[in-house]
Every structure is written in C-alpha cells, then in structure tokens.
N, CA, C and O atoms as a printed pandas DataFrame, in Angstrom:
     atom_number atom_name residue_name chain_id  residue_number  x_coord  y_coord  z_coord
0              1         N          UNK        A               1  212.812  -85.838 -153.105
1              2        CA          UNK        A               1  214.024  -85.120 -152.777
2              3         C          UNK        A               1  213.653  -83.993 -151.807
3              4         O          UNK        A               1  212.533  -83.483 -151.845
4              5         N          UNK        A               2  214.839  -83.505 -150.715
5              6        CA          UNK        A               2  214.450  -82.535 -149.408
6              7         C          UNK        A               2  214.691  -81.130 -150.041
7              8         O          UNK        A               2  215.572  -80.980 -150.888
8              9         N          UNK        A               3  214.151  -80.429 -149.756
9             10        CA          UNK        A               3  214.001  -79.251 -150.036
10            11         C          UNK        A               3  215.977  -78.743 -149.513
11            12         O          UNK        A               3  216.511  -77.674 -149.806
12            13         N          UNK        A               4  216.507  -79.678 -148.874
13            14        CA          UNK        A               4  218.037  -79.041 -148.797
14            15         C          UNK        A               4  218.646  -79.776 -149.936
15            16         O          UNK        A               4  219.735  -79.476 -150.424
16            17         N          UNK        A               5  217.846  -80.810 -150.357
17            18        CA          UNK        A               5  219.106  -80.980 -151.529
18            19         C          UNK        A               5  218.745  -80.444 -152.631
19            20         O          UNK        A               5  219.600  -80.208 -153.484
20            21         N          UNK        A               6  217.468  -80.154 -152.835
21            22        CA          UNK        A               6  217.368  -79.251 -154.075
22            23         C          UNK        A               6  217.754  -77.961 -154.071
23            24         O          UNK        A               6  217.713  -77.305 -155.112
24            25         N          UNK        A               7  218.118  -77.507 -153.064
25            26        CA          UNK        A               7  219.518  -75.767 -152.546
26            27         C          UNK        A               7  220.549  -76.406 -152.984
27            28         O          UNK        A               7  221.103  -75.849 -153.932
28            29         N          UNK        A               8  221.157  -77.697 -152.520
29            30        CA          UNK        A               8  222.167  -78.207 -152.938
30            31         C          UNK        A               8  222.544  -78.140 -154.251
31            32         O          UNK        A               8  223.460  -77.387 -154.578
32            33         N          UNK        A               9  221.967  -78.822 -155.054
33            34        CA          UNK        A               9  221.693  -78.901 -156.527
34            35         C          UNK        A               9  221.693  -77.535 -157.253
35            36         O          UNK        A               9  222.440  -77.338 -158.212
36            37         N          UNK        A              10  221.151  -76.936 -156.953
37            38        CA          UNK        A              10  220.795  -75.317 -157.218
38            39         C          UNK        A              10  222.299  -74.621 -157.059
39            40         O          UNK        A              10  222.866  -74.114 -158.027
40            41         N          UNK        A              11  222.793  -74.652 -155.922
41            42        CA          UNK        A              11  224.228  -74.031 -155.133
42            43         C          UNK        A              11  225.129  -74.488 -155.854
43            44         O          UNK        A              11  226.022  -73.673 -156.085
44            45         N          UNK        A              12  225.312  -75.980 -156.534
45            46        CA          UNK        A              12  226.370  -76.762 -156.747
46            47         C          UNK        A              12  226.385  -76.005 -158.760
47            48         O          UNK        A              12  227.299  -75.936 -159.582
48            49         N          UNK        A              13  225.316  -75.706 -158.807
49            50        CA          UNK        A              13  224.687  -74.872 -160.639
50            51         C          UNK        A              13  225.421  -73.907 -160.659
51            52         O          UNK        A              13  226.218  -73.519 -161.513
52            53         N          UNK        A              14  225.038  -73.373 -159.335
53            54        CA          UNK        A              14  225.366  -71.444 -159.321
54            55         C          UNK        A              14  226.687  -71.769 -159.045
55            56         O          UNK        A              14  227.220  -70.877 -159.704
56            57         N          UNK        A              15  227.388  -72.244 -158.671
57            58        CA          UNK        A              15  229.127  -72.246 -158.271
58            59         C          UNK        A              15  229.279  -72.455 -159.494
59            60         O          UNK        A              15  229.922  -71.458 -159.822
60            61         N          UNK        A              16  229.130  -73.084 -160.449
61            62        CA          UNK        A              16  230.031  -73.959 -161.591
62            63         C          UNK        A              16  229.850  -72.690 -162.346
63            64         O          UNK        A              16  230.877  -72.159 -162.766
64            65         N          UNK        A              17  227.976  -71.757 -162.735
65            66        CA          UNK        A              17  228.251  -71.052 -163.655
66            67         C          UNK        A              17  228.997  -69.335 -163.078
67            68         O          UNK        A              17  229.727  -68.541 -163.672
68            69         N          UNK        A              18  228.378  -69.311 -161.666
69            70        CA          UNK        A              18  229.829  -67.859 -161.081
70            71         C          UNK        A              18  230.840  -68.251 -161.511
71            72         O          UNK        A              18  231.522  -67.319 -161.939
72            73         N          UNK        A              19  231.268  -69.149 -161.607
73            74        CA          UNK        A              19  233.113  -69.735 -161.981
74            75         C          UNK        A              19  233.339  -69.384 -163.602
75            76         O          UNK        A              19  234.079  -68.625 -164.229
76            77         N          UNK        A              20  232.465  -70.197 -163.882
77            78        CA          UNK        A              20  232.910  -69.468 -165.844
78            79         C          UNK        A              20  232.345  -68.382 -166.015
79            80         O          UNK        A              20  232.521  -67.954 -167.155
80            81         N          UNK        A              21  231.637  -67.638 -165.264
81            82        CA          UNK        A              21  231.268  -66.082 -165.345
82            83         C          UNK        A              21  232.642  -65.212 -164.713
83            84         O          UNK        A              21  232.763  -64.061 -165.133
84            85         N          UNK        A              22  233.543  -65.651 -163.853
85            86        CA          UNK        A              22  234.856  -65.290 -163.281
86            87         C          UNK        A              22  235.491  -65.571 -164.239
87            88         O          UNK        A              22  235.694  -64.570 -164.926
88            89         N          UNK        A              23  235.998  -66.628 -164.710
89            90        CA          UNK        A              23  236.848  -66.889 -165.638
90            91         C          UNK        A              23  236.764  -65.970 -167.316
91            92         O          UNK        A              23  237.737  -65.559 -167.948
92            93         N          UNK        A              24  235.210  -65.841 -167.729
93            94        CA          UNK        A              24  234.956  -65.241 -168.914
94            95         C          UNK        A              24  235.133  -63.496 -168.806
95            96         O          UNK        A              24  235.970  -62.801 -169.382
96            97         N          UNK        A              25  234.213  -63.137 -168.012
97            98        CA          UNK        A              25  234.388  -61.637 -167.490
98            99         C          UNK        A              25  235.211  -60.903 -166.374
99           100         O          UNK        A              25  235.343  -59.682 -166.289
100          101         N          UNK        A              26  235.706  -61.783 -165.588
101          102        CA          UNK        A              26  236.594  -61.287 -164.358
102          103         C          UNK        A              26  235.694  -60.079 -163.237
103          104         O          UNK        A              26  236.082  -59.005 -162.777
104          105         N          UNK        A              27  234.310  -60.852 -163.068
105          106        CA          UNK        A              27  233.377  -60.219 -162.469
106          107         C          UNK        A              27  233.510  -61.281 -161.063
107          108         O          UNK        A              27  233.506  -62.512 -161.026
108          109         N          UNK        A              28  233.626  -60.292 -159.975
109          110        CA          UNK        A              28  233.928  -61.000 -158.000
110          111         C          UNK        A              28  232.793  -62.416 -158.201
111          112         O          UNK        A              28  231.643  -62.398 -158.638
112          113         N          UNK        A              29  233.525  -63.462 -157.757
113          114        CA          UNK        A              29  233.189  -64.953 -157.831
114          115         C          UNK        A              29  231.513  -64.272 -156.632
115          116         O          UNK        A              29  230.372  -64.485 -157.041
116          117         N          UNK        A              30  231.720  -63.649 -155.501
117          118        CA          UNK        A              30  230.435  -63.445 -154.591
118          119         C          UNK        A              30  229.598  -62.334 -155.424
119          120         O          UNK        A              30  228.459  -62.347 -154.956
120          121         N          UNK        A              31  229.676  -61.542 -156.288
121          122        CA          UNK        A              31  228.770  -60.964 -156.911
122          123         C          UNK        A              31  228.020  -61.796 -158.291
123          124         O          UNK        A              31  226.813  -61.728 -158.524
124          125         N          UNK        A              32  228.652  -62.295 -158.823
125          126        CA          UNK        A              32  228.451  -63.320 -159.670
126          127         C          UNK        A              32  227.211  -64.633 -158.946
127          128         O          UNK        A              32  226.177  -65.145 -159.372
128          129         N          UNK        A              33  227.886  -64.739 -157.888
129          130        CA          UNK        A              33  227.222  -66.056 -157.454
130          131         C          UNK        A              33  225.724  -65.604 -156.603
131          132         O          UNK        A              33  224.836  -66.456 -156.601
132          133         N          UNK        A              34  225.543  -64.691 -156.116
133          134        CA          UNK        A              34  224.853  -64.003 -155.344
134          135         C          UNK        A              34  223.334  -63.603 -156.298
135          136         O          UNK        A              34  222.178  -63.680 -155.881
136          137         N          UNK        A              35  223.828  -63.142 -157.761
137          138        CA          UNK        A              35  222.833  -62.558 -158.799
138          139         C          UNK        A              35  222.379  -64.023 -158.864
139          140         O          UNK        A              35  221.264  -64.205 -158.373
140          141         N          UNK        A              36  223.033  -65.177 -159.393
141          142        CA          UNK        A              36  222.618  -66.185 -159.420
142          143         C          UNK        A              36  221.711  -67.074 -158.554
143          144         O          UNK        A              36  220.803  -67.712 -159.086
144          145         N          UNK        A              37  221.910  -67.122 -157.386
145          146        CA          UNK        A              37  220.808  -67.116 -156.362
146          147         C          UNK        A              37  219.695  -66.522 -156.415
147          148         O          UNK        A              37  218.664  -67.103 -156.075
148          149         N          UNK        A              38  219.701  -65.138 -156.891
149          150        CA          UNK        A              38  218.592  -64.253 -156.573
150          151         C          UNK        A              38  217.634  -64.612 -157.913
151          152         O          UNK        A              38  216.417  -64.428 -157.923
152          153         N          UNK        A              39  218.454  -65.194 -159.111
153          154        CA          UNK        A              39  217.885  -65.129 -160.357
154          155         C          UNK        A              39  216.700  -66.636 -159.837
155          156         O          UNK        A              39  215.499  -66.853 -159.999
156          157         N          UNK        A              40  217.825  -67.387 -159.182
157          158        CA          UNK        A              40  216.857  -69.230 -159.198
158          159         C          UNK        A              40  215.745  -68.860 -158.146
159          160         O          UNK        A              40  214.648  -69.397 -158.298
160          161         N          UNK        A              41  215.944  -67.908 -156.992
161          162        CA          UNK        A              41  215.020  -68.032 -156.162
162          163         C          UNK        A              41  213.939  -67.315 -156.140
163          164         O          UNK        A              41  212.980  -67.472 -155.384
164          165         N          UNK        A              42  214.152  -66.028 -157.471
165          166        CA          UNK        A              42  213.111  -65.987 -157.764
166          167         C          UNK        A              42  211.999  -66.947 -158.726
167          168         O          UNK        A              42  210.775  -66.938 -158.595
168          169         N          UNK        A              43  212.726  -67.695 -159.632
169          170        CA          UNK        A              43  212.261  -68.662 -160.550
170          171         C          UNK        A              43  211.240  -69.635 -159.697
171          172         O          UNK        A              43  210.124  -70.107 -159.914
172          173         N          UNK        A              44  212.153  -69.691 -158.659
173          174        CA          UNK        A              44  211.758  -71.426 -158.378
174          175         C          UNK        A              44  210.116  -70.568 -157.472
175          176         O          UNK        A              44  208.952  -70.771 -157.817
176          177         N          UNK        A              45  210.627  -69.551 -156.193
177          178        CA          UNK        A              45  209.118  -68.786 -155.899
178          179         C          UNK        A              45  208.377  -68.735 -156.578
179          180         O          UNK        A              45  207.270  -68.962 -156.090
180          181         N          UNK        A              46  208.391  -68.487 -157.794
181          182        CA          UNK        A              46  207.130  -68.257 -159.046
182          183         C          UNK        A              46  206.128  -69.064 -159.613
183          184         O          UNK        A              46  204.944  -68.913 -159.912
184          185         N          UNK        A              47  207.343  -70.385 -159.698
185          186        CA          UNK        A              47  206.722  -71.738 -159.941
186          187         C          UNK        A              47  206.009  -71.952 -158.692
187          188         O          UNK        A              47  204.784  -71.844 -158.762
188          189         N          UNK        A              48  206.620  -72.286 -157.347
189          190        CA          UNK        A              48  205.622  -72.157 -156.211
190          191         C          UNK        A              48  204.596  -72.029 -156.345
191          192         O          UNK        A              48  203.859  -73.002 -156.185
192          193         N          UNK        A              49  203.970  -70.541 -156.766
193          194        CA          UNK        A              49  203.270  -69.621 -156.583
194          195         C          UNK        A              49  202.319  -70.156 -157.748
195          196         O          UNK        A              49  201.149  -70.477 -157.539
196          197         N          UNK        A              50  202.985  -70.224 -159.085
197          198        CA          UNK        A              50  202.087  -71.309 -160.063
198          199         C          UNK        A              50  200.974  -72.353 -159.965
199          200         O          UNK        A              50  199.828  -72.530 -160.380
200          201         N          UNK        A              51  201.989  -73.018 -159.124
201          202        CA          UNK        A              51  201.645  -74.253 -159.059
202          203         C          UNK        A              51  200.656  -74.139 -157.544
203          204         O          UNK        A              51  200.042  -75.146 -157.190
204          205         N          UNK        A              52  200.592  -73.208 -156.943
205          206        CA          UNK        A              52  199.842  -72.803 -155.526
206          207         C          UNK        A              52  198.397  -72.580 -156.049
207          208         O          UNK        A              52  197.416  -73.139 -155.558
208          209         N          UNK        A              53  198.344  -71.500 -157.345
209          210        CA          UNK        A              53  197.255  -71.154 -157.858
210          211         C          UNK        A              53  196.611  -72.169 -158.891
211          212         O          UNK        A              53  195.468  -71.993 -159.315
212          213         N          UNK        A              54  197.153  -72.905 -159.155
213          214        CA          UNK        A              54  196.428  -74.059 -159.866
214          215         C          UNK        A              54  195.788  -75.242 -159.418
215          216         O          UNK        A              54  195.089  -76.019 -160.069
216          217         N          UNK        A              55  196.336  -75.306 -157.416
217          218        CA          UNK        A              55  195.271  -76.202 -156.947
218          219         C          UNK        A              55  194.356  -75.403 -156.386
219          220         O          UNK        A              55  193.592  -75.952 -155.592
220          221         N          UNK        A              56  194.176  -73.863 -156.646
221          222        CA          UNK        A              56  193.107  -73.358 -155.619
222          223         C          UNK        A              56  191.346  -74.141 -156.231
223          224         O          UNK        A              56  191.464  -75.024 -157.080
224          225         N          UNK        A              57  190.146  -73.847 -155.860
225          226        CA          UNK        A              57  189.483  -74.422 -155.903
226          227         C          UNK        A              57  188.524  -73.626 -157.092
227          228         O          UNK        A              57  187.715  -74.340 -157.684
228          229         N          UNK        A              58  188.595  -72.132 -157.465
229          230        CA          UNK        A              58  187.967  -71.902 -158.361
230          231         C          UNK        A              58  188.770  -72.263 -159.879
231          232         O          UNK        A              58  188.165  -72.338 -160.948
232          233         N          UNK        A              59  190.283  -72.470 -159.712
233          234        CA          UNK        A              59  191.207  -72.914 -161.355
234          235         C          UNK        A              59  190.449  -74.364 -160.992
235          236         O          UNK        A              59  189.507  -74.613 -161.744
236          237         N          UNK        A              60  190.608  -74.944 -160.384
237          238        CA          UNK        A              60  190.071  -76.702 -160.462
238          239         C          UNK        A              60  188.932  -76.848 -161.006
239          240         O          UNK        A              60  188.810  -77.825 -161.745
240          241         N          UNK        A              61  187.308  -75.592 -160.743
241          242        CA          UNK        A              61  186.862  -75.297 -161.558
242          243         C          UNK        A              61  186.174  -74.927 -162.700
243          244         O          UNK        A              61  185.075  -75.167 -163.201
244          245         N          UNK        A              62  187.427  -74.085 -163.033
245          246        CA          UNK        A              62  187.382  -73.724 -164.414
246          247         C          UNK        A              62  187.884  -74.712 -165.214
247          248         O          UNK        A              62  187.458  -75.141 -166.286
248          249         N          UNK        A              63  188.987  -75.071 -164.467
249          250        CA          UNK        A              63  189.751  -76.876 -165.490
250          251         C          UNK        A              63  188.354  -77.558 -165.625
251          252         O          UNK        A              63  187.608  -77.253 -166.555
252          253         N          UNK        A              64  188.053  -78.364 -164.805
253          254        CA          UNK        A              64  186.641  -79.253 -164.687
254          255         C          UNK        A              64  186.148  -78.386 -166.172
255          256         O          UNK        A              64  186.558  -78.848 -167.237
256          257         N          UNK        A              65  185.413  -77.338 -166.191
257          258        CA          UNK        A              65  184.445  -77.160 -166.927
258          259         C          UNK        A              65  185.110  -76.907 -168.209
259          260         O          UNK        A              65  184.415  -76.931 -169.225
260          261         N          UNK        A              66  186.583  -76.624 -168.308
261          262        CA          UNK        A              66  186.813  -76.544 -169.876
262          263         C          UNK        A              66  187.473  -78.033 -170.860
263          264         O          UNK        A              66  187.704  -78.333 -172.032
264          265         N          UNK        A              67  187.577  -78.750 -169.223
265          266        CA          UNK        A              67  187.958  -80.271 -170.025
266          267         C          UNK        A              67  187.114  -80.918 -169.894
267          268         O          UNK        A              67  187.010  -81.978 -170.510
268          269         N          UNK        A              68  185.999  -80.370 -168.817
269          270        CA          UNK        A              68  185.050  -81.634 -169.009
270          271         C          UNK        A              68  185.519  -83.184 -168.003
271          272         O          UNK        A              68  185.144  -84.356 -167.981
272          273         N          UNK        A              69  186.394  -82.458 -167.364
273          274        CA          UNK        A              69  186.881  -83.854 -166.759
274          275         C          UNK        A              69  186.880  -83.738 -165.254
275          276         O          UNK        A              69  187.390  -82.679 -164.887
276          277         N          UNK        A              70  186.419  -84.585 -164.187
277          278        CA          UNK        A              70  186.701  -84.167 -162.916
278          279         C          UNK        A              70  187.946  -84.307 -162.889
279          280         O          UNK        A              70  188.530  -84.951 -163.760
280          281         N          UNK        A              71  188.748  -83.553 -161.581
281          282        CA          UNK        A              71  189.955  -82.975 -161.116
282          283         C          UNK        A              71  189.735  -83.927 -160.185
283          284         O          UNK        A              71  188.640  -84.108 -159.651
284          285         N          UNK        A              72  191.281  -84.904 -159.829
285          286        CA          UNK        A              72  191.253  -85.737 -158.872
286          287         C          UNK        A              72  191.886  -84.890 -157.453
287          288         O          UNK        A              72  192.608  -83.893 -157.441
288          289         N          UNK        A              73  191.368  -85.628 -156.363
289          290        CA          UNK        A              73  191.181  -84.523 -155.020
290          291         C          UNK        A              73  192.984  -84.619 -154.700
291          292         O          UNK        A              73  193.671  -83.778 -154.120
292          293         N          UNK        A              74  193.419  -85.927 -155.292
293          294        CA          UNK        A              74  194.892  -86.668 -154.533
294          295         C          UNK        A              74  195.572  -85.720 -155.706
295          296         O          UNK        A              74  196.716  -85.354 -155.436
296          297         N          UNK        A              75  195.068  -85.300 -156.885
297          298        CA          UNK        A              75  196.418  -84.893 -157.852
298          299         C          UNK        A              75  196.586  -83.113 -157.151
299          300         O          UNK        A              75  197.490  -82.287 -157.275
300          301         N          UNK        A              76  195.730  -83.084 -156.672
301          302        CA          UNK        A              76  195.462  -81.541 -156.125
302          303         C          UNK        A              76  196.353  -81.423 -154.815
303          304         O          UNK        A              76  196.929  -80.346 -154.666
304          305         N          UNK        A              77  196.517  -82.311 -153.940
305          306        CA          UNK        A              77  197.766  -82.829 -152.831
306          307         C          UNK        A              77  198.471  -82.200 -153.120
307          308         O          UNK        A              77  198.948  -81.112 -152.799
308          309         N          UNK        A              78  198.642  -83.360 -154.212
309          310        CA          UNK        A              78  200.442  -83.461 -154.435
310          311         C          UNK        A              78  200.970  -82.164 -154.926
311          312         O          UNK        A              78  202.041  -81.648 -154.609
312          313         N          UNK        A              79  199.827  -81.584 -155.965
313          314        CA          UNK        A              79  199.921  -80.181 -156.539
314          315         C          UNK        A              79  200.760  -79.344 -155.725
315          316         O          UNK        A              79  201.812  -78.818 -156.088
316          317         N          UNK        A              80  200.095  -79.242 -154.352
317          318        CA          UNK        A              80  200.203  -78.142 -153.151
318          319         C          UNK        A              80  201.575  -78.932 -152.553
319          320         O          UNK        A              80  202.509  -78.159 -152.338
320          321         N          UNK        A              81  201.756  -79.927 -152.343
321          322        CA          UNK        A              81  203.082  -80.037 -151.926
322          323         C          UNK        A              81  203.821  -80.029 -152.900
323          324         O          UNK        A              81  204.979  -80.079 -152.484
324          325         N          UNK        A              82  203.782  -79.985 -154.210
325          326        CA          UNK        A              82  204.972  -79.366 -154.787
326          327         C          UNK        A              82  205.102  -78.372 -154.806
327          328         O          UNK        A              82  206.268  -78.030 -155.004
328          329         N          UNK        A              83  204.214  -77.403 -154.653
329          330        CA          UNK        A              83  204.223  -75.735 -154.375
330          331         C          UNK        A              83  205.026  -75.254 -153.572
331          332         O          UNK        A              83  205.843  -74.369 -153.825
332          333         N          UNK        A              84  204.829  -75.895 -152.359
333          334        CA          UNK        A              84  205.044  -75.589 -151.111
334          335         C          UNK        A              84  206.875  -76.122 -151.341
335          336         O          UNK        A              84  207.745  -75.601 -150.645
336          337         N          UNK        A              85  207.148  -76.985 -152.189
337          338        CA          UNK        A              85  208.527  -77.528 -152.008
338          339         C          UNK        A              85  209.493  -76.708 -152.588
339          340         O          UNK        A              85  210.597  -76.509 -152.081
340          341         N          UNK        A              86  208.799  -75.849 -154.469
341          342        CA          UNK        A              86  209.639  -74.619 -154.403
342          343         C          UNK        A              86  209.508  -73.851 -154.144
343          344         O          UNK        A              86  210.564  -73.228 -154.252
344          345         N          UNK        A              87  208.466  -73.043 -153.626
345          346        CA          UNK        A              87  208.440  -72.099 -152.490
346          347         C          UNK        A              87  209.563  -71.996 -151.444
347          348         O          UNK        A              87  210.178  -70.951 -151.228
348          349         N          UNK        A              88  209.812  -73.322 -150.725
349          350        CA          UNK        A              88  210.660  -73.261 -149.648
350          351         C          UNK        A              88  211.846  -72.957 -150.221
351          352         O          UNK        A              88  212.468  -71.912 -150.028
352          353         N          UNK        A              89  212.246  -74.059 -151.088
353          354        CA          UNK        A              89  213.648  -74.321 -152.059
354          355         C          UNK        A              89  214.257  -72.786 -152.501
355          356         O          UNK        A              89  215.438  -72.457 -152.609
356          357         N          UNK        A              90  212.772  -71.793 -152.762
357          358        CA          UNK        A              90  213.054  -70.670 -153.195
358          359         C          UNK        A              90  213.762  -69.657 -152.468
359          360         O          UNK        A              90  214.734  -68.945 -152.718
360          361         N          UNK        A              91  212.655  -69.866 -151.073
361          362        CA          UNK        A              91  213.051  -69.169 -149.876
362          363         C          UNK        A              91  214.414  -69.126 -148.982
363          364         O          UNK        A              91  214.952  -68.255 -148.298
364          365         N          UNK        A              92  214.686  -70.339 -149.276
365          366        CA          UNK        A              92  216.396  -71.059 -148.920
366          367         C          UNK        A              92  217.546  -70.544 -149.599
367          368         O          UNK        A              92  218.674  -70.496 -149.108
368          369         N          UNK        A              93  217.228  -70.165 -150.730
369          370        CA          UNK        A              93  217.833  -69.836 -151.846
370          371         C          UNK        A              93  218.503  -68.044 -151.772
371          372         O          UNK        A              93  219.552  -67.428 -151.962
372          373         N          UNK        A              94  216.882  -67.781 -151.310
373          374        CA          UNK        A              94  217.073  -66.131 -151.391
374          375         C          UNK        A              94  217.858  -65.767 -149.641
375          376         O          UNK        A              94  218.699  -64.894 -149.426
376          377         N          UNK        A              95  217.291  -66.681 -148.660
377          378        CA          UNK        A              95  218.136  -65.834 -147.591
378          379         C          UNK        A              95  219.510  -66.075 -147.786
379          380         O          UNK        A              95  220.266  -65.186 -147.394
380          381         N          UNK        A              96  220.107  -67.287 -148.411
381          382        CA          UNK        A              96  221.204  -67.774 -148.637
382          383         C          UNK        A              96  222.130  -66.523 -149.346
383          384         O          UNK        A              96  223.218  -66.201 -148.866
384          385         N          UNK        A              97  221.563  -65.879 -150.526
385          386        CA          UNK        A              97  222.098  -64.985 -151.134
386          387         C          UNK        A              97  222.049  -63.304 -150.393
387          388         O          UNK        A              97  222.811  -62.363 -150.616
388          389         N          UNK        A              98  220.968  -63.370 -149.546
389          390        CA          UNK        A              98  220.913  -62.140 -148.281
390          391         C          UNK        A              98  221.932  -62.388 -147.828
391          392         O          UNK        A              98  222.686  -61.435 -148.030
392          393         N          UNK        A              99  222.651  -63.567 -147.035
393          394        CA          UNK        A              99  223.533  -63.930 -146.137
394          395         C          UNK        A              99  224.529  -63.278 -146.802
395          396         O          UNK        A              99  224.997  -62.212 -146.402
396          397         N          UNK        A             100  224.978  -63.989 -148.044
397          398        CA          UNK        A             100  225.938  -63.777 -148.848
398          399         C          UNK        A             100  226.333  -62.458 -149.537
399          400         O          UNK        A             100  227.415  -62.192 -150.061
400          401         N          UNK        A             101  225.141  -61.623 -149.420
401          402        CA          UNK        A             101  225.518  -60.097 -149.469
402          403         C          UNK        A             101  226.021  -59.730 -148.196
403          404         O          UNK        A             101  227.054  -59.109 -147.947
404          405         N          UNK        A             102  225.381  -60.072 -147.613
405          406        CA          UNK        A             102  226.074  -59.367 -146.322
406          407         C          UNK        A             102  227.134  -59.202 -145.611
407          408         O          UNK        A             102  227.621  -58.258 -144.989
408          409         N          UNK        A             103  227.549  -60.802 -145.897
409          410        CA          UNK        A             103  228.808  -60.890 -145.842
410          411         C          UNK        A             103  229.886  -60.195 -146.491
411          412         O          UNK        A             103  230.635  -59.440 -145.872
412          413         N          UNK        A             104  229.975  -60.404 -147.594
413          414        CA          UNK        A             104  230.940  -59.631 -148.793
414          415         C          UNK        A             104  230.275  -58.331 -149.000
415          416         O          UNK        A             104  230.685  -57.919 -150.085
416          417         N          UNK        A             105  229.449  -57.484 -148.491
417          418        CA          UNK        A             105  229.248  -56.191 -148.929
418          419         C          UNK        A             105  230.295  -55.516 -148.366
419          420         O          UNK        A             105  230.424  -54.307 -148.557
C-alpha cells in the first residue's frame, strides 16, 4: 500500500472520529480533526523511528547475540522500508494538519 493511501485511511479515521467528537462535545469539526492528525502523525513517526532503530547494525547485534540467531540481511530491507513508509505516512499527516491550522486559524 502507497504511502497516500495510508493518509487516506488515516484521514478517512480522523473524519469519522472529529464527527462523533462534534456530535458528542460540540467541539469545531477543524479543531477536533486537526488534534487528530497531530495525535496519528506523531504515532505513526515513532513507529518509523522504531522500526529505523531496529535495523541499525549494532540492535542486529545485540539481537544476534541474545537469540543466538543470525539476522537475515533481506528481513533488515524490508525493516527500513517499512520505517521509511511511516515516517513518510507520518510526515504527510503532520503537514496536512499544519495546512489545516492555517487555514482555519
């Protein structure tokens, strides 16, 4: 999946729960939706960032030596491109909600 449809997916979350956060509290549908952005894009950056530091080469390792198992070079790839996928996803996320302050401020 592209790093725009997982904003998609994400965007299509944050609309449904700003909406019953409008409906429950009568808090502005763009302030509502905006915290929500900021909440996933920091989440999803973190995981990034997780998952960034777990293919570096001294965690690979320390894994190796506490499982005893070699670390395959291809699972370490994919590792880093999933990093890199919420990282972006994250990054998409947060200017999206910059935009969106800016607008409605």
């Amino acid at each position: 999946m592209s790093c725009l449809k997982e904003a998609a997916i994400f965007n299509l979350a944050g609309a449904i729960v700003a909406l019953v956060v409008l409906l429950l509290f009568s808090v502005p549908l763009s302030s509502s939706f905006g915290f929500i952005l900021l909440i996933e894009s920091t989440v999803l950056m973190l995981m990034g960032g997780a998952l960034g530091v777990a293919g570096q080469a001294t965690t690979r390792k320390v894994m190796e030596v506490l499982s005893r198992r070699k670390v395959d070079p291809a699972s370490v790839a994919v590792s880093d491109l999933r990093a890199a996928f919420y990282a972006v996803t994250g990054v998409m996320l947060f200017v999206e909600g910059a935009v969106l302050a800016a607008i409605f401020a």
